[in-house]
Backbone bond lengths (Angstrom), bond angles and torsions (degrees), N, CA, C in turn:
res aa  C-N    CA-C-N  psi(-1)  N-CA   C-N-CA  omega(-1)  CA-C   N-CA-C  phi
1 X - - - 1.442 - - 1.531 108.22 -
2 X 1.427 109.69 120.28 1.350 101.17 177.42 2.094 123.81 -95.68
3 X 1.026 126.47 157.12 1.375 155.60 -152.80 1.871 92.30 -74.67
4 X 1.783 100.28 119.72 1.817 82.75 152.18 1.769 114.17 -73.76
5 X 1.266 95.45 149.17 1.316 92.96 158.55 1.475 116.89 -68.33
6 X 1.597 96.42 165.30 1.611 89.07 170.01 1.151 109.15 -106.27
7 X 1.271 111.98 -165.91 1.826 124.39 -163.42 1.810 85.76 -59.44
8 X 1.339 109.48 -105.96 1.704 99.34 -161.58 1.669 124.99 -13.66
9 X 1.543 106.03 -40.38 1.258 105.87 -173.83 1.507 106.89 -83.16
10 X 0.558 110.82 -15.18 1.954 116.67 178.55 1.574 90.98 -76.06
11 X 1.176 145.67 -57.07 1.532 153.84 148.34 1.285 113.43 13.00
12 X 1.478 89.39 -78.66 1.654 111.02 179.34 1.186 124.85 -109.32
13 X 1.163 121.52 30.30 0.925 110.63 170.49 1.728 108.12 -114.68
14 X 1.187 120.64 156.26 1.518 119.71 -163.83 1.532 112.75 -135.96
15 X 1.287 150.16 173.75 1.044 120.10 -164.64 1.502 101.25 -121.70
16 X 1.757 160.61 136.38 0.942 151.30 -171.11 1.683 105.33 -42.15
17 X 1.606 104.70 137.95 1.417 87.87 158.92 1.723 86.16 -152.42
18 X 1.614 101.39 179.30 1.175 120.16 -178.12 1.509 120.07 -99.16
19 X 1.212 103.71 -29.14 2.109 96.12 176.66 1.265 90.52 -139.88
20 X 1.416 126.75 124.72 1.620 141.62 163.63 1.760 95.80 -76.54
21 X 1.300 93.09 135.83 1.403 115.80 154.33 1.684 135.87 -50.75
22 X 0.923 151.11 112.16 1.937 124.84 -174.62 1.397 103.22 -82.22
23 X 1.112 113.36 170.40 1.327 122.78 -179.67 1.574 129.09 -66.53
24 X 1.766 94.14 -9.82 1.106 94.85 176.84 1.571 119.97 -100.64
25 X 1.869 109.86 -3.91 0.994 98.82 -165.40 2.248 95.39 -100.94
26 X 1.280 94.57 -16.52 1.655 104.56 150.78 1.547 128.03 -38.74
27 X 1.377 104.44 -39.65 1.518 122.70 -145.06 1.239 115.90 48.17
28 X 0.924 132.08 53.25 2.094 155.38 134.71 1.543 111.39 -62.30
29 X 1.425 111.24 121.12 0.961 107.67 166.77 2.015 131.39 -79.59
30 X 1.033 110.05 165.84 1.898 86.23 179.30 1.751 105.26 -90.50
31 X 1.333 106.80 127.80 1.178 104.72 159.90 1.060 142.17 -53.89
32 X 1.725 134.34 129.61 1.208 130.33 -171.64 1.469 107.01 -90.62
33 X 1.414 131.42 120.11 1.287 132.35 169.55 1.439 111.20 -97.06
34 X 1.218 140.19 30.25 1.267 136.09 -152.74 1.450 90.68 -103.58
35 X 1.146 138.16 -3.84 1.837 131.75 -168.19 1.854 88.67 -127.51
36 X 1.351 124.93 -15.90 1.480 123.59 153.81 1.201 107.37 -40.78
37 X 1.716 109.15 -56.96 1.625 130.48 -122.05 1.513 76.99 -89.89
38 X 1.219 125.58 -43.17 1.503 125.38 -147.52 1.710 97.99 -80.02
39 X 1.343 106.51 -42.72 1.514 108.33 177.48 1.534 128.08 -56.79
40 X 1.170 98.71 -41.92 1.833 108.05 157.03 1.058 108.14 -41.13
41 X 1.541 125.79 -58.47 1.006 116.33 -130.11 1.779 98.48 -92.68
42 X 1.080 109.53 -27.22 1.651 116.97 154.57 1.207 130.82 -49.49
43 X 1.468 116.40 -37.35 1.309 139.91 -160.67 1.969 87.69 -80.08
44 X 1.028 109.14 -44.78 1.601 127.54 -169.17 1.412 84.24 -72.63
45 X 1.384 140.87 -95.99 1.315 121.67 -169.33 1.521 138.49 -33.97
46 X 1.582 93.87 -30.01 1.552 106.10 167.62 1.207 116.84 -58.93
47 X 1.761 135.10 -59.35 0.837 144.31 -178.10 1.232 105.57 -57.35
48 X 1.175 136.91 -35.15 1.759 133.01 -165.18 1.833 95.82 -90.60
49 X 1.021 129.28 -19.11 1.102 112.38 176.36 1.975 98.89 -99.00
50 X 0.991 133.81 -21.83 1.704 118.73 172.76 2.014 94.88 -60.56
51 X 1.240 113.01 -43.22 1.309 124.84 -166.24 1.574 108.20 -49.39
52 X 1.452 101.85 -38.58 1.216 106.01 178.59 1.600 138.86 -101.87
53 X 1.525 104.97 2.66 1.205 147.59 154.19 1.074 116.40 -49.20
54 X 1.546 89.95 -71.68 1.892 110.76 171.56 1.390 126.94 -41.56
55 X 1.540 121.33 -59.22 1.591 141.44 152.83 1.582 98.78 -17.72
56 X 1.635 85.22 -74.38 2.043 83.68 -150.60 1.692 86.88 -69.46
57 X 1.109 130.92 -83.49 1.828 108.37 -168.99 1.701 114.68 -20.31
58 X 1.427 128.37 -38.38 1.417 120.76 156.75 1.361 138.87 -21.30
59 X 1.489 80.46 -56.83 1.730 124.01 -160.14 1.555 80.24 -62.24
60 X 1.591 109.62 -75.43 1.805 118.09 -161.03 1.295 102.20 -66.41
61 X 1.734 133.48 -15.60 1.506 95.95 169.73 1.358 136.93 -93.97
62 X 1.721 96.14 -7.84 1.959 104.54 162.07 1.261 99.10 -110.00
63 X 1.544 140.83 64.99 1.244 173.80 101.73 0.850 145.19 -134.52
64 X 1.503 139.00 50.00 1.031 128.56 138.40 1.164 168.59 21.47
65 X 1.948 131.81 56.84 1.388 104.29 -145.83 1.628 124.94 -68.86
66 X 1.383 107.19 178.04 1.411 119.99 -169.98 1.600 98.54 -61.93
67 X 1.121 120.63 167.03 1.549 127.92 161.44 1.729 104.08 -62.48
68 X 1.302 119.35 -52.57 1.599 105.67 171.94 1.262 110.21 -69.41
69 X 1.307 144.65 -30.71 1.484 132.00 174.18 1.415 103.93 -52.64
70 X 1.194 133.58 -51.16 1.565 142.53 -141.10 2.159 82.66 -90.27
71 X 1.387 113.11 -50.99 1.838 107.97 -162.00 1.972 84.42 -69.77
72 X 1.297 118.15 -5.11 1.733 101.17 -167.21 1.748 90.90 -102.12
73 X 1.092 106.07 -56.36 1.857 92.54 169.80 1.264 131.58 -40.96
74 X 1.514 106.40 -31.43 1.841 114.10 -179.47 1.488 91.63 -72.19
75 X 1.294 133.17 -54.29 1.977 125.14 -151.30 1.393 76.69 -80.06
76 X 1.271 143.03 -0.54 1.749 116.89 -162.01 1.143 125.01 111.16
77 X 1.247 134.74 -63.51 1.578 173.36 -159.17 1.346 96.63 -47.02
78 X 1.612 126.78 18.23 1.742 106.08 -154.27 1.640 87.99 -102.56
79 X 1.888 135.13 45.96 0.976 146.58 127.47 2.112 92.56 77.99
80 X 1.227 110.45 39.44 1.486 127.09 -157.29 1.771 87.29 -110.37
């Protein structure tokens, strides 16, 4: 006796076949992923800049600048 699937597997699961249909002969349109594509690709810059956030806040909490490093960065002077 065989098992229902369950919900997820009922999902994905598909049944063998021999000639797939195209989307056009479905009448399916093709999906545009191009505002997917773009969101990644933000999502990726986002992350690389917390990444690098992260570092330098690192950096300043097992270094620390001096009290004159920190009064020479405020007038400017931080030799940049």
């Amino acid at each position: 006796m065989l098992l229902d699937p369950t919900a997820s597997e009922a999902l994905i699961s598909h049944p063998p076949s021999t000639a797939e249909a195209s989307d056009d002969e479905r009448g399916e349109e093709a999906i545009d992923v191009t505002a997917g594509e773009e969101w990644v690709s933000r999502v990726e810059v986002a992350v690389q800049a917390v990444e690098i956030l992260g570092r330098r806040m690192n950096a300043l909490i097992s270094h620390p600048p001096s009290t004159a490093e920190a009064a020479d960065d405020e007038r400017g002077a931080g030799g940049h």
